[in-house]
N, C-alpha and C positions, 0 to 999 in steps of 0.2 A: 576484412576478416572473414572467413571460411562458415560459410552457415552450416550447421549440423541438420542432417535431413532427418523428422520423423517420420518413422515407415508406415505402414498405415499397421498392422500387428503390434507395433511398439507397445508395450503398457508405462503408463505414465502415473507413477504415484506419489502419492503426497501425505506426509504426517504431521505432526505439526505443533508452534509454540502459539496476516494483514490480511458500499463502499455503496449513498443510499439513494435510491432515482428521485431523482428530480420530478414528480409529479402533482399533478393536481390536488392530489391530496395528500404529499409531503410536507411536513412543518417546513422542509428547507428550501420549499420550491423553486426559489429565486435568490440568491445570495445576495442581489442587491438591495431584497428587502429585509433581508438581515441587517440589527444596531451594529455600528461600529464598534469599536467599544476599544583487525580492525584498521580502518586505512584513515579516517579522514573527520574532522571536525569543523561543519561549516557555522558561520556566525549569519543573525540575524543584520537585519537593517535595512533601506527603504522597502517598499513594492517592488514585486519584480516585475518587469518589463512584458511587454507580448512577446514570447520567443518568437520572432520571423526565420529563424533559421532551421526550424523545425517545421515550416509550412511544405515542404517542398512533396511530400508523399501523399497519393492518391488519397488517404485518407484526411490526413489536415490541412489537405489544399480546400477542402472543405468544411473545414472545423476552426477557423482563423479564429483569433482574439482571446485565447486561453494563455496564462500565463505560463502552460507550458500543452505542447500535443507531442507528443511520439507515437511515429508508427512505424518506424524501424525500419522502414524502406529505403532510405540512402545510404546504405553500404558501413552504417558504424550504428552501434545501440548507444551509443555515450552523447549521441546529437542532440543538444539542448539538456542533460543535465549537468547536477554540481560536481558528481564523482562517483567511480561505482564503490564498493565494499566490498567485498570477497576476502573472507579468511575459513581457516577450520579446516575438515578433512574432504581436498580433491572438491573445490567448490567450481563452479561452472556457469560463466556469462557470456552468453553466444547469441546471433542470432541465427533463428531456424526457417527453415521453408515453411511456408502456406501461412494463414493465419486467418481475420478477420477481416483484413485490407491485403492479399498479397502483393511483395512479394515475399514478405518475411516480417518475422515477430521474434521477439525475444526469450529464450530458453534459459531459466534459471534451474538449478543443481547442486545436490548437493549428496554428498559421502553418508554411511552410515557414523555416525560420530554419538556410541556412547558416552555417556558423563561428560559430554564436552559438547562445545558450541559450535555453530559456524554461520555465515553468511553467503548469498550470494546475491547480492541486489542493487539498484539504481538508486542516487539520493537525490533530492531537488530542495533545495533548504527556500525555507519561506519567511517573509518578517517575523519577529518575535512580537509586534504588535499586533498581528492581527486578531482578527474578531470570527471569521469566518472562515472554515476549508471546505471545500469539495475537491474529490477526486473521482472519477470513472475509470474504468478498464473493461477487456475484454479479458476472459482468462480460460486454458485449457489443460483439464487433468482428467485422460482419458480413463483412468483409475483408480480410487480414492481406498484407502483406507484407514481406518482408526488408530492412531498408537496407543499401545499398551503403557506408555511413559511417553514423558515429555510434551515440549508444546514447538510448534513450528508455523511462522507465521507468515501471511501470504502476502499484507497491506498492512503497512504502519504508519502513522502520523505522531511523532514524539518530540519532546521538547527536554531540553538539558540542563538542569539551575544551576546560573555561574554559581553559585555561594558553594555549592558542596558538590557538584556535577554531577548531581541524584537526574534519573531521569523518569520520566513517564509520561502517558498519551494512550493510543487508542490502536488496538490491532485488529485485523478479521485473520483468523488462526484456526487450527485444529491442535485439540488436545484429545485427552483419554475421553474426555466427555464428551466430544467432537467439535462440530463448527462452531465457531463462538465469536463474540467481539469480546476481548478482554479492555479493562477500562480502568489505567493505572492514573493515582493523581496525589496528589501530594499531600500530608494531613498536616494538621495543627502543632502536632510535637517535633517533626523535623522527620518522620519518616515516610512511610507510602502505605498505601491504600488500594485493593484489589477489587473492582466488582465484573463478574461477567455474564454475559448476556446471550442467553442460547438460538441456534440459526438451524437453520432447518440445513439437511444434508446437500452439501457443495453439487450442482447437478454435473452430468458427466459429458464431454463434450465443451465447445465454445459456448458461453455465458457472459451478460456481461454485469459487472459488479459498480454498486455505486456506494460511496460510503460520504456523507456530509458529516461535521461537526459544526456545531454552535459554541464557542468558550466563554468560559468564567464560571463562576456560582451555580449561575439559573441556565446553565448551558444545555444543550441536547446532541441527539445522536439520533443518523438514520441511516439504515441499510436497504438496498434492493438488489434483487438476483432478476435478472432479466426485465426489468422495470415492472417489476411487484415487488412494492415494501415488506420488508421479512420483520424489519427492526423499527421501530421506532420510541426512543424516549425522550422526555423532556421533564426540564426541572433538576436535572443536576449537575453536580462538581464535574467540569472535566477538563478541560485543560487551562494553565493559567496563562493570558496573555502578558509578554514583557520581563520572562523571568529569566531569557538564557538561548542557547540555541535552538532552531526549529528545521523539523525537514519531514518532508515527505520520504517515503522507502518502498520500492516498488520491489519486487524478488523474496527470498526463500531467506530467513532467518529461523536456524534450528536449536533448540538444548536439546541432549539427550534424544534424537530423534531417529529414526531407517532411513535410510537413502530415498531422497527425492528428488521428484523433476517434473516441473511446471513452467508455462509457456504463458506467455503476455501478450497483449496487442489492444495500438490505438488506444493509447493513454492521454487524459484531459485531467490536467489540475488549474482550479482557481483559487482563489485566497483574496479575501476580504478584508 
């Protein structure tokens, strides 16, 4: 596939409706000492496997043993996930020159699309049992601005209840209020529940993001921007294990948003 070149002038921006490091003094520092406990619709079911098929790029030739690494360097972005998603106005999944591991990284896009949705992103579906996510990234938006409306989201981790195919889960996004984790989960009477969590401004340039989740009840949540925790809570509701389908989503998901365009690299997901 044809990588689109960013030029070094280009401005690159981002509005918005989707990560927490792993550190020493992270609640999630280790997932292993964590309890057990529109295009495409994947299903739950076992562990997934070490992707070996995604080792092959300078980057995860050194990063083995992640249930999934992309770093976009063998000639397809689609190498070791479940499927992309791209719909809405003039949506855009490429990969681009330069990145954090050269020789390419992933460019997601998207149209200005008032009153209307769109997507443009990678999905990696993960057990519906699990107990534990982590995901890392590298990410670049040489440009940021705030939208005046809508929300656009840059990292999601979400889950789908067969019973009524309500869905929610956990984003890092920009809205009117800016960087945020939104934090959708399911209530008691059968419908949904909002809380979200403010981030310090997305910085400019290659960064890289980490986002853990803990589920159930007494679950938690952690973010870091360059391995400094921005986020961290614990003690509540967040996502339910065993209710439906589960996946990870890497790319640009918009409502009512301006035109954007955001660059990915050297992607690590686990799952517990």
């Amino acid at each position: 596939m044809e990588r689109v070149r960013l030029g070094h002038g280009r401005r690159v921006f981002l509005a918005a409706s989707a990560s927490a490091l792993i550190s020493a003094c992270s609640l999630l520092t280790n997932l292993s000492d964590l309890p057990a406990g529109a295009t495409s619709d994947g299903g739950g079911g076992d562990a997934p496997e070490v992707n070996d098929a995604a080792l092959d790029g300078p980057f995860c030739k050194t990063h083995p043993g992640h249930a999934l690494c992309a770093d976009f360097d063998e000639g397809s972005y689609l190498l070791g996930w479940t499927s992309p998603e791209t719909y809405g106005n003039t949506p855009v999944l490429s990969l681009a020159d330069g990145g954090t591991s050269p020789p390419a990284s992933l460019l997601s896009q998207l149209g200005s699309a008032p009153d209307a949705s769109g997507a443009a992103r990678l999905r990696f579906d993960f057990p519906a049992t699990a107990t534990a996510l982590h995901v890392e990234l590298s990410l670049n938006a040489s440009s940021l601005t705030t939208p005046s409306s809508g929300e656009l989201s840059l990292l999601e981790i979400y889950e789908k209840r067969t019973s009524d195919a309500l869905t929610a889960g956990v984003n890092i996004q920009l809205s009117s209020s800016g960087a945020e984790v939104r934090l959708t989960t399911f209530d008691d009477a059968g419908g949904r529940q909002y809380q979200s969590f403010p981030l310090p401004a997305l910085p400019t340039g290659w960064f890289r993001v980490d986002l853990d989740v803990a589920l159930g009840v007494t679950g938690s949540l952690a973010v870091a921007f360059d391995h400094q925790t921005v986020l961290q809570r614990s003690g509540l509701t967040t996502m339910e294990p065993g209710i439906g389908d589960s996946a990870y989503f890497v790319g640009l998901h918009g409502l009512d948003t301006a035109a954007a365009s955001v660059t990915y690299d050297d992607v690590l997901i686990d799952t517990k």
